[in-house]
N, C-alpha and C positions, 0 to 999 in steps of 0.2 A: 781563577779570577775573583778571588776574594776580596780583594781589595777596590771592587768595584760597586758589588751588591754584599749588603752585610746584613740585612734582612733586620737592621733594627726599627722599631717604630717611632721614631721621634716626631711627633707631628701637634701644630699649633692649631687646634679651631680658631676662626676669624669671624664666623658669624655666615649668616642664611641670606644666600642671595634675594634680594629685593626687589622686582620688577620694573617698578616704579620710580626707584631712586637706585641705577647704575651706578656702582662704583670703579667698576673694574671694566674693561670691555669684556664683553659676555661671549665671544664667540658664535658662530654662525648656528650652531645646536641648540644653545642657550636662549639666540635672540628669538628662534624659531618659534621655542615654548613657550616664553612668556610673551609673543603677538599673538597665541592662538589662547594663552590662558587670562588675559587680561593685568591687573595689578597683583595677583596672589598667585602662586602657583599651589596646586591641591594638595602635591608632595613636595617636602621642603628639599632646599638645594642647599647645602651647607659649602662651603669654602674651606680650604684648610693650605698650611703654610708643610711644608715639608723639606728636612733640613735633607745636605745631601749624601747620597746612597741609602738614604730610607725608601723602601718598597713603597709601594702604591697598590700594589697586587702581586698576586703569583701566578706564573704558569701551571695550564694544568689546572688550579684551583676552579671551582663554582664561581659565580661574581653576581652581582644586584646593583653595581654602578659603574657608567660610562664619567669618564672624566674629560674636561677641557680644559688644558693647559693656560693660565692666565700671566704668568711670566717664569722665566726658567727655562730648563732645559731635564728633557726626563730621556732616559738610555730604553731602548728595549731591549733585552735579553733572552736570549733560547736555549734554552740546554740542551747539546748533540748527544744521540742518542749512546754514546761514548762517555757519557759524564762530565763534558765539559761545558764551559757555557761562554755565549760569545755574542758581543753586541750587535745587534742586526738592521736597529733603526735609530735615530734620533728625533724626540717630537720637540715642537719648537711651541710657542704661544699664539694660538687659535686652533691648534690642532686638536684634535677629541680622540682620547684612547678608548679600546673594549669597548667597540662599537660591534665586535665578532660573540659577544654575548648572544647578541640578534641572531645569529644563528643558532649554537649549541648552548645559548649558556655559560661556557667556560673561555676565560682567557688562554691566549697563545704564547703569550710569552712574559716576562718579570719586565715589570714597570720599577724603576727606580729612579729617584729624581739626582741628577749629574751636577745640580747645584740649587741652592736654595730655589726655593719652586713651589709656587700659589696655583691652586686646580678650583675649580669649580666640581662636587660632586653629583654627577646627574642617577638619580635613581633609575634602572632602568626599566621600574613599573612604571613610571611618568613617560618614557620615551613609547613604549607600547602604547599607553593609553592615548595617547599625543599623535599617532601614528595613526590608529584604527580611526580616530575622531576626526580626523585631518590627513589624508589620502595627499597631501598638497607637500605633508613632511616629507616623503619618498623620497624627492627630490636632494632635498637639505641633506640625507642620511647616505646618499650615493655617490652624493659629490665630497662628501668626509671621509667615506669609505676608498673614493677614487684616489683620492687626494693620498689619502696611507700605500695603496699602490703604486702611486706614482715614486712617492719619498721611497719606498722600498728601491724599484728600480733605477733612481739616481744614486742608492747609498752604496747598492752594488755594485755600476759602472763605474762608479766614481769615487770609492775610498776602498775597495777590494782589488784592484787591476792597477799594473802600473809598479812602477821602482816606487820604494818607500816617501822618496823625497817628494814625489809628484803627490804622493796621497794626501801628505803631511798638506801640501800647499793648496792641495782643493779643499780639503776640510777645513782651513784657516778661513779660505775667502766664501767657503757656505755659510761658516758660523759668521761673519763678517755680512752677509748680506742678510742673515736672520735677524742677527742682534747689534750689529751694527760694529763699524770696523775700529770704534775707540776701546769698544768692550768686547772680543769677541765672542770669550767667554771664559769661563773657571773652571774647566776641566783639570783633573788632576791627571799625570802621567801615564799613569794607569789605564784609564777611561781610554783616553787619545792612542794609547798601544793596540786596546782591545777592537777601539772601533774601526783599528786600519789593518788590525790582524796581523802585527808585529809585535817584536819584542821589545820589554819596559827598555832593554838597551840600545836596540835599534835609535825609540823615536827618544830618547834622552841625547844620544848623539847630534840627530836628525836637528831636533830643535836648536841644540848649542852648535851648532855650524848657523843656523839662520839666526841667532843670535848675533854672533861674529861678525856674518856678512851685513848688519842691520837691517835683517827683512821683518825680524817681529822683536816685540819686547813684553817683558812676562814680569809681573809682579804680584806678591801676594797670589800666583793661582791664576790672575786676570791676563790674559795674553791678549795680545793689539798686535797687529801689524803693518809696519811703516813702509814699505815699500810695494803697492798691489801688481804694477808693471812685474817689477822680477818674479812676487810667486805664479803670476799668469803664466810666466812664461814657463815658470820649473813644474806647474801645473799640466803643460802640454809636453811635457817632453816624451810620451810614450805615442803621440800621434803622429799619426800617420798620416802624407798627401795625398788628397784626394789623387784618383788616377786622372790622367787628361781625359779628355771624351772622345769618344771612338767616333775614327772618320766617317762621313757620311756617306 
């Protein structure tokens, strides 16, 4: 899956997030910190631009900042204990990564951004400090934490089960409800193969069929899709009727 994570650094500073003068929505971790820290925060937050398939972290690796996705889309990856490696999540903008610091210190899995993609970086001695001082964060850190379980378990039943075509069309109309259905998003072939656990030939077919039938349209990388009724429908096609309800 090389062509997914290439573990270059290409990344632009933007400047130290500001308290006082939002420029970005800060996320729910962010907004946290700076109500409990006033106009400064003690540790600075920097911001960074990161082109795509630039890492953000490594699995495995030690880590000292949680991040929160400010626009973009970032891939989580895990390497099987086989040597390969295979995408397992997708964070959208307000989500917060390497929040599993909190536990051991060490990230779980490779963070790499799936398209141009703005983070906020949160030190994660400010989230401790922030924490111990404010018993009130608990909350804010659980519901972040829940929130990564939940996305795990839809990313599972929902782009890992099922005929390819079905996967193809839930993940269209996810990224459509995340980013909106003019834009869905800029995945490269690749990415879109690995994250439904098919091959680059499969979903290259998969798409030029819904091409054809005018269910999406794809330029420059940017995929849209024009038809949501039909991919609902090619979305369901692996479900099953409820059974009737047993006589009383």
């Amino acid at each position: 899956m090389s062509d997914t994570v290439n573990h270059r650094q290409d990344i632009q500073w933007l400047g130290r997030v500001v308290c006082s003068q939002p420029s970005v929505p800060p996320g729910e971790l962010l907004e946290q910190l700076c109500a409990n820290c006033g106009d400064e925060l003690p540790v600075p937050v920097d911001r960074f631009a990161y082109r795509p398939r630039t890492t953000l972290y490594r699995q495995d690796t030690a880590g000292n900042a949680v991040f929160t996705i400010v626009s973009g889309l970032v891939a989580l990856v895990q390497q099987t204990r086989w040597g390969g490696e295979r995408i397992v999540r997708l964070a959208h903008p307000g989500d917060t990564l390497g929040l599993e610091l909190l536990v051991d210190g060490r990230y779980r899995h490779t963070a790499a951004a799936a398209r141009r993609t703005e983070v906020s970086r949160i030190p994660i001695v400010l989230v401790n400090a922030m924490r111990q001082r404010h018993p009130g964060m608990a909350g804010s850190l659980l519901r972040s934490m829940q929130k990564s379980a939940d996305e795990a378990d839809h990313f599972l039943t929902s782009f890992a089960t099922g005929p390819a075509p079905a996967r193809l069309a839930r993940l269209m109309l996810h990224l459509g409800e995340r980013h909106g259905e003019e834009d869905t998003s800029r995945l490269s072939r690749e990415v879109i193969a690995n994250t439904l656990g098919i091959t680059l030939e499969t979903t290259s077919r998969i798409m030029n069929d819904f091409k054809r039938r005018g269910l999406m349209f794809e330029e420059r990388g940017a995929i849209s899709f024009t038809n949501r009724a039909a991919l609902e429908e090619i979305a369901g096609e692996n479900r099953r009727q409820e059974p009737p309800p047993a006589d009383a």
